[in-house]
Every structure is written in structure tokens, then in C-alpha cells.
N, C-alpha and C positions, 0 to 999 in steps of 0.2 A: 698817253701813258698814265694808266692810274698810281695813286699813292704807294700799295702795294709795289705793283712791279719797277715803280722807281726805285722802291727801299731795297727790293731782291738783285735789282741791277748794280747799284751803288755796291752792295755787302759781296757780290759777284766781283769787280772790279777790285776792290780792297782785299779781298782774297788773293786774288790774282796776283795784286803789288806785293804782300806782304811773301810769296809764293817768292816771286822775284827778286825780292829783296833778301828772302833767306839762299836760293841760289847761287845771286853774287856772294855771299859772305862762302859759300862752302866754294865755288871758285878761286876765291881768295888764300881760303885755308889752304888747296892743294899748293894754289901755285907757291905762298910763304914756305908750306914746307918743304917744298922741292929742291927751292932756292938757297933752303938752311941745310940741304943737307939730309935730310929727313924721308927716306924712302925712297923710290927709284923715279926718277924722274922722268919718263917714256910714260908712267901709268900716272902719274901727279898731269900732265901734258893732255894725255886722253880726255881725263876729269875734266879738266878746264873745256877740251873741246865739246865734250857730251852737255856739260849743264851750259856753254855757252847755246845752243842750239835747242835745248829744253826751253829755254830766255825766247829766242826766238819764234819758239812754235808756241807758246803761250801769249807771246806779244800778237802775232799775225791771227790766233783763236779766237783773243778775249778781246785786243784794241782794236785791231784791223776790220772784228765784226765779223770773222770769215767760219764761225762758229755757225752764224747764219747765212753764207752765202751758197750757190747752186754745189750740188755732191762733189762734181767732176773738180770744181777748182780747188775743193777745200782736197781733194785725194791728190789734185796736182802737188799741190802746197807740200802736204803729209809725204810725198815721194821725193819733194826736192830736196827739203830737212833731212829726212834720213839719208836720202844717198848722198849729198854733200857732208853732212856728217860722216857718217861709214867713211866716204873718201879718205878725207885729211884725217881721221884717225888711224888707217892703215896707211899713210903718207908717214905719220909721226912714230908709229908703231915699228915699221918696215925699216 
């Protein structure tokens, strides 16, 4: 790995985190205000379930390396996110 694509991987990776890292806090936000009181709680519920799975497909993209791995798995991957998500949010919705 030259110097270069160490720096663009590391600055890729820190991106990634801080992506993450603002995620959780807008998670957080919904569920606080759900909890106070603060707008309908079915769509505060959603929120949490949609950016928990944004969390998860950026971890399996960027950490798991699957950004680089064969088409097929990374479409499996892309399909089981989404329909598991879609699920439990017409589970919480319904």
C-alpha cells in the first residue's frame, strides 16, 4: 500500500466513523424525543430502525471491506438490509 492510498484509506475510514457517529446522535435524538413526548412515536421508532441499518450497511461496506468483495455478496448483503429493515418497520408501523 503506498503512502498515498494509506492516507485516502485512513481519511475514507474517519469519514465513515464520523458518518456513524452523527447517525447514533440523530438516533438518539428521535428516540429522546419520543420518550418526552415530542411527536408521534410509531415515526420517532421508524427513525431509530432506518438509521440503525444505514449503521449497519456502512459498517459491513466500509469495515467488513465488502465495498471490495465479489458483486453477488455485496447485492446479497444490499438485499438483506433492506428487506430486514422494510420488515420491522412495517412490523412497528402496522
Amino acid at each position: 500500500m503506498t503512502p498515498s492510498s494509506h492516507h485516502a484509506a485512513m481519511r475514507s475510514a474517519a469519514i465513515t466513523w464520523l458518518v456513524l457517529i452523527a447517525a447514533t446522535l440523530i438516533a438518539w435524538a428521535l428516540g429522546h424525543s419520543a420518550a418526552a413526548g415530542h411527536g408521534p412515536a410509531t415515526l420517532a421508532k421508524c427513525g431509530v430502525i432506518i438509521t440503525a441499518f444505514v449503521k449497519v450497511w456502512l459498517v459491513g461496506f466500509r469495515f467488513m471491506e465488502l465495498h471490495g468483495a465479489p458483486r453477488l455478496l455485496r447485492h446479497a448483503f444490499d438485499a438483506w438490509v433492506v428487506s430486514i429493515c422494510a420488515i420491522l418497520v412495517i412490523i412497528v408501523a402496522g
